[in-house]
N, C-alpha and C positions, 0 to 999 in steps of 0.2 A: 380715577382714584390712585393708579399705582405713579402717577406723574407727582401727587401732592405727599404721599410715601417718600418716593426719592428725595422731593425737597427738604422733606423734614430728616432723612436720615443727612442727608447733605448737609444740611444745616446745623444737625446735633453736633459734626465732626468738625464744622468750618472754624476755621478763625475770624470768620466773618461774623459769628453772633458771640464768641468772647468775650465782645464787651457788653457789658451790663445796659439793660437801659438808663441803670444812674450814671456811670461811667458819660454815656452820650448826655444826658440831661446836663451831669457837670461843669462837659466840655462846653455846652450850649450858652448857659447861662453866666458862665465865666469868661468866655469869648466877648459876649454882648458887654460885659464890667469891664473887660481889656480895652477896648473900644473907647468907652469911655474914661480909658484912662487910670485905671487901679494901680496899685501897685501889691503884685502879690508876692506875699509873705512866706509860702509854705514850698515845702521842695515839688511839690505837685505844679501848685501854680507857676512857679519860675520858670520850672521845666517847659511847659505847654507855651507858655507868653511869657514873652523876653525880659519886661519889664522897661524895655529900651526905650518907651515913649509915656511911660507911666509920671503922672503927677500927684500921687494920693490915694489914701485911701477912703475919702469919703468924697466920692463922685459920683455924680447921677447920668446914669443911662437914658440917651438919646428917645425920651416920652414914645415914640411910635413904637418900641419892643418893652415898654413895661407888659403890656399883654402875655409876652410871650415869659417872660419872665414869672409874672403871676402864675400861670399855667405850669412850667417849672416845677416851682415850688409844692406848687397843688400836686402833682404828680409822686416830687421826690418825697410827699411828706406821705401819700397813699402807699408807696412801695416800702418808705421807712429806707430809704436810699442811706449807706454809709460810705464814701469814696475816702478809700487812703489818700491821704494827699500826702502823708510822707517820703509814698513813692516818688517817682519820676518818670512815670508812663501811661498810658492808657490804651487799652487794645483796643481802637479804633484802628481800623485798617485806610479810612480816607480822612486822617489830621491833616495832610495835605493839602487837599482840596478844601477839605473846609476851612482853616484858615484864611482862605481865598474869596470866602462867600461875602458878600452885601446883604443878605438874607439869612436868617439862621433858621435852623429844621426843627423841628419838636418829636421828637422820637415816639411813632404811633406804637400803641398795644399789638393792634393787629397788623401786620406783614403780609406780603405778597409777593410776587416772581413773576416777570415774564422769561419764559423757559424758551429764547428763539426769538430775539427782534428778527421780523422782517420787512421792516421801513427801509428807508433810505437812510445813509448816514445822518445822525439826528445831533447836532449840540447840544451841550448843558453849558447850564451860566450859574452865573456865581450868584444873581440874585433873580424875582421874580418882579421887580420893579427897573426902571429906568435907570442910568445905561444900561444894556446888558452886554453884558463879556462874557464871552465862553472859554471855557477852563477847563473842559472835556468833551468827550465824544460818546456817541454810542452808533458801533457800525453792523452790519447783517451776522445774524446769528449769536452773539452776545445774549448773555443773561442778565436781565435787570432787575434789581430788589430795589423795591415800595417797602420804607420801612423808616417813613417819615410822614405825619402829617401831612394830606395836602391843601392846599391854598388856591382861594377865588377860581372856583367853578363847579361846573354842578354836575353831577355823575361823573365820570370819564371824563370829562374836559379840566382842564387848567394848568396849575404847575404842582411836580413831585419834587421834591428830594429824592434823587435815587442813587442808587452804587451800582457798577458794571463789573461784571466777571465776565472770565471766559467762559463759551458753553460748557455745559453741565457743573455751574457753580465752580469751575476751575479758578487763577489765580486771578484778583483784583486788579482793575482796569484802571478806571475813572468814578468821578463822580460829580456831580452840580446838578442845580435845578433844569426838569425838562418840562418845556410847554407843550402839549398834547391835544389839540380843541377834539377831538373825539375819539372812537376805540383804538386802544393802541395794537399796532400793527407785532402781535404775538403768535409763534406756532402752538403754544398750548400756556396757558394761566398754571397756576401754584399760588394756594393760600386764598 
């Protein structure tokens, strides 16, 4: 119990959960539009996506993420989600990385923590389909946050979305998808 305590005061204080899950939604679902090519209009969107390959604004996204897109929607319309887009930022701590993905994450309700990989140096890839590239790490003792929808598998097995801190939720690492066919090799769970 006092391990799931620490995560949560940990987390109340991090920069790590500042951003909203409409925030992530946003990025998600605009990412997938950039992809295909948008051209965004607001100081939000420019900011995020360059606009530098854009053709239009009435483009249709690539049929195998309309799903994900739906879901989205469904999501932003249950939270009543409102994203300034007149800013020019978003506190996602990994735009980086995910700009990078093949594969885009759905930001789950419920979150988790491994408090203490102790696998072997493990990659993440930018997508959970074919190629895959890896675009980060996760090495011994590292904190991992589950805080994404996961994909094609059943209990424990398949692939996360996840972010890497230093131990005890310290300063962000890495992030991309990681494949995991069974328990993951953690000193204690959170969440």
């Amino acid at each position: 119990m006092r391990p799931l305590l620490l995560l949560l005061f940990l987390c109340l204080a991090s920069p790590a959960v500042a951003a909203t899950g409409c925030e992530d939604a946003w990025f998600t679902r605009n990412q997938i539009m950039d992809r295909a090519g948008y051209c965004f209009s607001t100081p939000l969107g420019r900011a995020m996506f360059d606009n530098s390959d854009c053709v239009g604004t009435q483009v249709r996204p690539d049929p195998y993420y309309q799903p994900v897109i739906d879901e989205i929607l469904k999501r932003e319309a249950q939270h009543n989600c409102r994203v300034d887009t007149g800013r020019q930022w978003l506190d996602l701590e990994d735009v980086q990385f995910r700009r990078a993905l093949s594969d885009f994450p759905i930001k789950d309700e419920f979150e988790g923590g491994c408090l203490g990989w102790t696998g072997a140096q493990t990659p993440l890839y930018a997508g959970y389909r074919e190629p895959f590239r890896a675009i980060g790490q996760i090495t011994q003792g590292d904190y991992v946050h589950f805080g994404h929808n996961a994909v094609h598998g059943a209990g424990e097995a398949g692939w996360a979305y996840v972010t890497i801190h230093q131990p005890a939720w310290g300063a962000f690492k890495s992030a991309g998808w990681l494949y995991w066919p069974g328990e993951r090799p953690c000193a204690d769970y959170a969440g």
